[in-house]
C-alpha positions in Angstrom: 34.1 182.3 -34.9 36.1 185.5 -34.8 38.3 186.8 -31.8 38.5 190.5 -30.7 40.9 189.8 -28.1 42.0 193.0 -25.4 44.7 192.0 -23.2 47.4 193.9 -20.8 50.4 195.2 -22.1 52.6 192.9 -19.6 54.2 189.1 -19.9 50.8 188.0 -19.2 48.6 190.0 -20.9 50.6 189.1 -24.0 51.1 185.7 -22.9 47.3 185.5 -23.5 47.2 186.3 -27.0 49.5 183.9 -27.9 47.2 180.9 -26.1 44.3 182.2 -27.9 46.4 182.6 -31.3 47.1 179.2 -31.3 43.7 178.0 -31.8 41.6 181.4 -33.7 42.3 181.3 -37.3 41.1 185.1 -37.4 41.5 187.6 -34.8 41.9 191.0 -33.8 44.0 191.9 -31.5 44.1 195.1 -29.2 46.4 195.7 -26.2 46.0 198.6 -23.3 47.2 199.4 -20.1 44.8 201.0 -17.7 42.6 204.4 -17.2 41.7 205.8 -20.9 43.9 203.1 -23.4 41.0 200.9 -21.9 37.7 203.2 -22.4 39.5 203.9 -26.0 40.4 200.3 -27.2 36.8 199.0 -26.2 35.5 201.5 -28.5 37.8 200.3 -31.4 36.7 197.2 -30.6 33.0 198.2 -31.0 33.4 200.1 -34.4 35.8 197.2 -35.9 32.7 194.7 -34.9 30.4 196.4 -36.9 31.9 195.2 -40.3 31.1 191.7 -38.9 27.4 191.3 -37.8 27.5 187.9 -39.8 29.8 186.2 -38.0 29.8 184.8 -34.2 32.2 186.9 -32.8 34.0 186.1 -29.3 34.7 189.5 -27.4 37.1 188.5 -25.0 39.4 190.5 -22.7 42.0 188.8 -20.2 44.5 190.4 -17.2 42.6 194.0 -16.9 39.9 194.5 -14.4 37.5 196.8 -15.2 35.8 199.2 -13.1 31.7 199.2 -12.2 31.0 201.7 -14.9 33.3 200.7 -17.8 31.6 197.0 -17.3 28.5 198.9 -17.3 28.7 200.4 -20.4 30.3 197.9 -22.4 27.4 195.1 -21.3 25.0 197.8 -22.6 27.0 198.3 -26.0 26.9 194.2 -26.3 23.6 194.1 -25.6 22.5 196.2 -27.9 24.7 195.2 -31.0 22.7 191.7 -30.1 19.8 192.8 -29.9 20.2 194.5 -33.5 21.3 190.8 -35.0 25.1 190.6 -34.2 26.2 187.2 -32.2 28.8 188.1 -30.0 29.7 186.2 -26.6 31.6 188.9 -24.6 33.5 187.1 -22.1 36.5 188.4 -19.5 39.3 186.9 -17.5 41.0 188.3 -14.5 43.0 187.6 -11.7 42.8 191.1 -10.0 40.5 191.4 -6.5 39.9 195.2 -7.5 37.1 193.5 -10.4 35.4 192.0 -7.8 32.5 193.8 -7.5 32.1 193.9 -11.8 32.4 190.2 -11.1 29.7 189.8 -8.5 27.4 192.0 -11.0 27.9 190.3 -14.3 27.9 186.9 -15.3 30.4 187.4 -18.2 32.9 188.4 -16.0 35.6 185.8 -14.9 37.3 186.5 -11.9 39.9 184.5 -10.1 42.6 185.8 -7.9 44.7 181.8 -7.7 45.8 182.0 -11.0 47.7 184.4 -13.6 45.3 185.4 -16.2 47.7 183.3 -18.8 46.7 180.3 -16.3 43.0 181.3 -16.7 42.9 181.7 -20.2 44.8 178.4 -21.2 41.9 176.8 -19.1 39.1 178.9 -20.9 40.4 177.4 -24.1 40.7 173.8 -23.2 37.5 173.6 -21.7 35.4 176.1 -24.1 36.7 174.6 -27.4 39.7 171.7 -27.0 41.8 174.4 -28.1 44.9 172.4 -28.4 46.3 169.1 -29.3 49.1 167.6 -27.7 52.1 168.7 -29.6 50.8 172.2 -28.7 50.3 171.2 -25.2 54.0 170.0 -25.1 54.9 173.3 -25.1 52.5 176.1 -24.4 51.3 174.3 -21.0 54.8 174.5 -19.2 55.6 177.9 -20.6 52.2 178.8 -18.8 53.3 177.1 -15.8 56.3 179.6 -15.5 54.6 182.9 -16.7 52.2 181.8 -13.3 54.9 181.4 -11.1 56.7 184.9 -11.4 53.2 186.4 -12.2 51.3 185.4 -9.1 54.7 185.1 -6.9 54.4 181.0 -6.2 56.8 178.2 -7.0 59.8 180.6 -6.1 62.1 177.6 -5.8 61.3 176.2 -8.8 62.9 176.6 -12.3 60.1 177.9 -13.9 60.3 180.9 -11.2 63.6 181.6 -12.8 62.6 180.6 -16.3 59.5 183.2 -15.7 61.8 186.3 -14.7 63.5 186.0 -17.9 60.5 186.0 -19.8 59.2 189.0 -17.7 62.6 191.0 -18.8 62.0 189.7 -22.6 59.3 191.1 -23.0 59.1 194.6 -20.7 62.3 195.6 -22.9 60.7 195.0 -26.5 61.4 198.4 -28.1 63.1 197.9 -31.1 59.3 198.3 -32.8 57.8 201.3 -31.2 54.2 200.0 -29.6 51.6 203.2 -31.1 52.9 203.3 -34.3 52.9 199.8 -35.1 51.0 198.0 -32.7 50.3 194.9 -34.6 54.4 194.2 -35.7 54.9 195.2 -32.1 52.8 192.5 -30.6 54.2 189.8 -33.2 57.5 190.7 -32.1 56.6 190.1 -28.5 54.9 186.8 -29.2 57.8 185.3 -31.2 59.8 185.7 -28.5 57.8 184.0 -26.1 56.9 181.2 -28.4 60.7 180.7 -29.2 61.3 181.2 -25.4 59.7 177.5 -24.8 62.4 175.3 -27.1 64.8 176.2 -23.9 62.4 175.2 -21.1 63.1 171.2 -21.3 67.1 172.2 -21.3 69.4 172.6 -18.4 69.8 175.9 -16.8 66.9 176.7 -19.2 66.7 180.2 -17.7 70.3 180.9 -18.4 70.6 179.5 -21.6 67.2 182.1 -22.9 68.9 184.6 -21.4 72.5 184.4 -23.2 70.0 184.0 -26.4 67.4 186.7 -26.1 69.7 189.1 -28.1 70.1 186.5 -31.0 66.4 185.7 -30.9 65.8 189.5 -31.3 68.3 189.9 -34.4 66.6 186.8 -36.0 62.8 188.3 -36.3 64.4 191.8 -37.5 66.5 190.6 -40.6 65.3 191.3 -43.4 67.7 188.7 -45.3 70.7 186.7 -44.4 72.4 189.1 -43.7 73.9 190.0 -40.5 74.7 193.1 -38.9 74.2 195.2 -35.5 71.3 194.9 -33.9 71.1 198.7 -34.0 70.9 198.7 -38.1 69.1 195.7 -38.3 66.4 197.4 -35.9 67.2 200.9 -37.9 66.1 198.6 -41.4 63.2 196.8 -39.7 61.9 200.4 -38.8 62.7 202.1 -42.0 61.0 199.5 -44.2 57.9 199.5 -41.6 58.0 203.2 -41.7 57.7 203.6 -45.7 54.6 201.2 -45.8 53.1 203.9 -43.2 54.6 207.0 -44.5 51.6 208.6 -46.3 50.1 208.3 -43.0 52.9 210.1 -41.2 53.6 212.5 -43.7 54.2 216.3 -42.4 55.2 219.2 -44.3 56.7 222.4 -43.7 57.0 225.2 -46.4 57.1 222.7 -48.9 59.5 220.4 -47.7 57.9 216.7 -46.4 58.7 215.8 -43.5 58.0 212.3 -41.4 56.6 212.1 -38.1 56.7 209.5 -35.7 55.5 209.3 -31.6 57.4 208.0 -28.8 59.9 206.5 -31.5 62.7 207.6 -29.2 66.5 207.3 -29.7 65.9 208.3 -33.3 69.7 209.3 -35.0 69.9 206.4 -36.5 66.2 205.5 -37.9 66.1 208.9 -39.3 69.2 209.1 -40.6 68.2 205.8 -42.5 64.9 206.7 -43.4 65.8 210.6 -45.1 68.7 208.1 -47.0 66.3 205.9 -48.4 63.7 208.7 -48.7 65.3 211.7 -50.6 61.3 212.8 -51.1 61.3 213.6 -47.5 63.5 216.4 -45.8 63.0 216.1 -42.3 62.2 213.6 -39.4 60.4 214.2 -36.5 59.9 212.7 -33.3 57.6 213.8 -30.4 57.9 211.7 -27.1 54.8 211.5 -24.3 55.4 214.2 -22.7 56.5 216.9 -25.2 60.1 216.9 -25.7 60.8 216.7 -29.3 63.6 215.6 -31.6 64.4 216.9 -35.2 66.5 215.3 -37.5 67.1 216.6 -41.6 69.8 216.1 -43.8 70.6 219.0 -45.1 68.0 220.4 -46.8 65.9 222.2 -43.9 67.4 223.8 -41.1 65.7 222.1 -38.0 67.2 224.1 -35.4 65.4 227.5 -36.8 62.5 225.5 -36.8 62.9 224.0 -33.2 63.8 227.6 -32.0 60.9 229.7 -33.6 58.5 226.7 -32.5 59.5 225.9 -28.5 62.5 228.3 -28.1 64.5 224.6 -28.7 67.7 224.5 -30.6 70.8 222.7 -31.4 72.4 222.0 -34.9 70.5 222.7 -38.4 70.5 218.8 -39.1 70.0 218.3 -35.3 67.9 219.5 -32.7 65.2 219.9 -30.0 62.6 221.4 -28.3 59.7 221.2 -25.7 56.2 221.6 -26.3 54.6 222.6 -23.2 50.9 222.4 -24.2 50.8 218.8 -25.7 48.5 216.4 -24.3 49.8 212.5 -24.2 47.3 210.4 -25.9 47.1 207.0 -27.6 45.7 208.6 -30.6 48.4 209.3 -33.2 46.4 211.7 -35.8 45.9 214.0 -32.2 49.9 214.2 -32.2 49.7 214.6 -36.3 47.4 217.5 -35.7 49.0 219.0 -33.3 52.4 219.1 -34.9 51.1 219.9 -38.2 49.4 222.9 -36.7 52.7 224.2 -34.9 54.3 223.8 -38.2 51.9 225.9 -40.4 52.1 228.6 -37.8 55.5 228.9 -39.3 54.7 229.5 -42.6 
């Protein structure tokens, strides 16, 4: 059976994904928050099932409700993809009251307010398919037990309320890997953490001792060898590395010159500076955050300030600078953003 697994981008919503990684040897994994990243992933979800109409597939999607019309329309997609010859078992679990009524309609549609949708999902396993064996139990079933606690708001007094607020912190502040661009090394990165997180929880002062070690834990997924160095350049290599396997992808251009483009990269001095070193193809670096504001970085080749100036009245210094777009959209979609810088810059030319 193959997993296509949708889950919240929180410490449970993750915390999900790494249950149902533990037992699915193949999976696809897909992460949103709510409003459009939801419509938007499902449909992913749909077009990436179609290469698989042999296979049993489980469509599962834990800790986001959904509302009456979004259920709606995806039990009509399943149905349909069954009733041309796929097998797919579409299956959610949620703790949130607003599903209620999506629950009271569909039979598919797990709803329990008692327990954190980790709590749920751990369950789901166990009893659908004995996902674990007792080594994994060790392990996963008390990390669950604290993710609950500081999810839900129960077991205040106990250390695994404590141990759960550092895990919440851990993972809310995973941005050395930006989320859009690389989604999949982003979600890896989280999961690591949380699956390293559980060697401290039969310690003393467990919560403590993760949180003195978070940093180190960090540092240890982003090397690229032995060794050591900031975390600031190791995230800097991690980046450019992940960037050049991507880069065709990203690729801009401006009279000529190449140019990279990235979205919501943020804090990007030093990620650029590395990638135009390592790149001497490309010219100039680009950044364009949510909301519009963008940053330009180049190395000497390009003037970026002209560029940022004749663009968004921006400015700054030639290998530095900024600007505004007022008319950009946010999206999830990153070849939106590519289109709509690219088309900015060839007004230029």
């Amino acid at each position: 059976m193959i997993l296509f697994h949708l889950s919240h981008t929180d410490l449970d919503g993750y915390s999900c994904q790494l249950i149902t990684k533990e037992y699915f040897k193949k999976g696809f994994y897909y992460n949103a928050n709510y409003g459009i990243e939801v419509k938007l992933n499902i449909k992913k979800m749909l077009q990436d099932i179609e290469a698989f109409k042999d296979e049993e597939i489980l469509f599962l999607i834990t800790d986001l409700n959904l509302t009456i019309q979004e259920s709606k329309d995806l039990n009509k997609s399943i149905t349909k993809l069954n009733e041309n010859g796929f097998k797919i078992k579409l299956q959610l679990l949620d703790h949130h009251a607003t599903g209620q009524k999506s629950a009271d309609d569909y039979e598919w549609y797990y709803l329990d307010t008692s327990r954190c949708a980790a709590k749920i999902t751990y369950a789901y396993m166990n009893e659908t398919f004995n996902g674990f064996d007792e080594e994994t139990k060790k392990w996963l079933a008390p990390l669950v037990f604290c993710i609950n606690a500081i999810d839900i708001w129960v077991d205040i007094d106990t250390d695994g309320f404590e141990f759960g607020k550092v895990l919440l912190s851990m993972v809310s502040r995973v941005r050395e890997i930006n989320n859009i661009l690389f989604p999949d090394l982003n979600r890896d990165f989280r999961l690591y953490l949380l699956k390293e997180s559980a060697k401290f929880l039969n310690q003393e002062n467990a919560h403590i001792k993760l949180d003195n070690e978070v940093h180190f834990m960090k540092k240890e997924f982003l090397k690229q060898d032995e060794q050591d160095d900031t975390i600031d350049n190791l995230s800097a290599k991690y980046l450019v590395k992940s960037l050049e396997s991507l880069k065709e992808k990203l690729t801009v251009t401006y009279k000529g010159h190449k140019g990279l483009l990235t979205y919501t990269l943020g804090s990007i001095s030093i990620p650029a500076n590395a990638f135009l070193v390592a790149n001497e193809d490309y010219d100039f670096f680009i950044d364009i955050s949510r909301k519009g504001n963008t940053s330009f970085r180049a190395d000497g080749k390009v003037n970026v300030s002209l560029i940022a100036q004749k663009l968004a009245d921006g400015g700054g210094h030639p290998n530095a600078s900024g600007c505004r777009f007022d008319d950009f959209k946010e999206t999830i979609d990153y070849d939106v953003v590519k289109s709509f810088m690219q088309a900015k810059l060839d007004s230029l030319a």
